[in-house]
C-alpha positions in Angstrom: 118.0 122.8 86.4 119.0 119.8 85.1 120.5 118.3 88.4 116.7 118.9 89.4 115.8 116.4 87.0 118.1 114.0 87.3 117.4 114.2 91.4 113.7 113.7 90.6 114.3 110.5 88.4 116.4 109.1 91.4 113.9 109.9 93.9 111.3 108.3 91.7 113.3 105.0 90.9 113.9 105.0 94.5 110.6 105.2 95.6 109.3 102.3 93.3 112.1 100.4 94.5 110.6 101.1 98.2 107.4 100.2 97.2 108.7 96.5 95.5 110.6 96.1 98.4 107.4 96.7 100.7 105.5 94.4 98.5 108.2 91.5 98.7 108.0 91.4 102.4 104.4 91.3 102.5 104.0 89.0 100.0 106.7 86.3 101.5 104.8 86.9 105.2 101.4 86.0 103.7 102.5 83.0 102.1 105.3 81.5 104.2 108.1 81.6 101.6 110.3 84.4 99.9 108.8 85.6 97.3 110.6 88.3 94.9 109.2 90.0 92.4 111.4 89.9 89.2 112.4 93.1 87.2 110.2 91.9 84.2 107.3 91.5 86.6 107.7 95.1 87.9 107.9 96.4 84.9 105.4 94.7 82.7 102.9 96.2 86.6 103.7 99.6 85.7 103.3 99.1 82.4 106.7 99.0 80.8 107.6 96.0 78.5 111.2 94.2 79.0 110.2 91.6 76.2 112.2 92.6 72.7 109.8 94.0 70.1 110.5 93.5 66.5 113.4 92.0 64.8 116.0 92.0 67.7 119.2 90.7 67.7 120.1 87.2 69.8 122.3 89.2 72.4 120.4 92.0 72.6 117.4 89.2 73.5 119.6 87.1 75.7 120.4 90.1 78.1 116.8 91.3 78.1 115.7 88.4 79.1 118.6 88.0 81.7 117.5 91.2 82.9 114.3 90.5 83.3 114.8 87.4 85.8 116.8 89.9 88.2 114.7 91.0 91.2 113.4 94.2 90.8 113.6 96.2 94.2 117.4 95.9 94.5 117.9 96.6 91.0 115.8 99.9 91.0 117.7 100.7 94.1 120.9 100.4 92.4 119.8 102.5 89.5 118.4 105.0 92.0 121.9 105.4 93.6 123.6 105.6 90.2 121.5 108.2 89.4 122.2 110.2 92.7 125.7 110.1 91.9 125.5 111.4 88.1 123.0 114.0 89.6 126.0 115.4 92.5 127.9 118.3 91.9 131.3 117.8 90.9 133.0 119.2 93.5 131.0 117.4 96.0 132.1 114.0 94.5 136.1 115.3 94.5 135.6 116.4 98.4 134.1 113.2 99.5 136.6 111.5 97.8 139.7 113.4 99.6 138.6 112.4 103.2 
């Protein structure tokens, strides 16, 4: 049940990394240039805020705002991926990892 879950959050980081990534190229074709949208951007468009709230700490700030610059479709991909792999059964990672 809980694989279920963590399947579903990987199929849906992977799918709004698709989308991003559709955007992107559409984006850099109508204007001429590469244009990539940053992971801030994305985030702030589906309505999730990267920017620190409250009293922070100046790391904790530093890297959120590192973050942030990162472009967001490879990124999401990435997480999607990492989150496919937590989700696999544990003896499907050992056999893959035999061959």
């Amino acid at each position: 049940m809980i694989r279920f879950f963590v399947n579903a959050i990987g199929i849906l980081l992977l799918a709004l990394a698709l989308v991003f990534a559709v955007g992107d190229i559409a984006r850099s074709l109508a204007q001429d240039a590469v244009r990539i949208t940053e992971l801030g951007d994305a985030m702030g468009s589906i309505g999730v805020s990267l920017a620190p709230a409250g009293e922070v700490s100046t790391p904790t700030a530093d890297l959120l705002s590192l973050v942030s610059s990162w472009p967001a479709a490879p990124v999401l991909g990435a997480a999607a991926f990492l989150v496919f792999l937590v989700g696999q059964p544990r003896e499907g990672r050992r056999d893959r990892a035999l061959r």
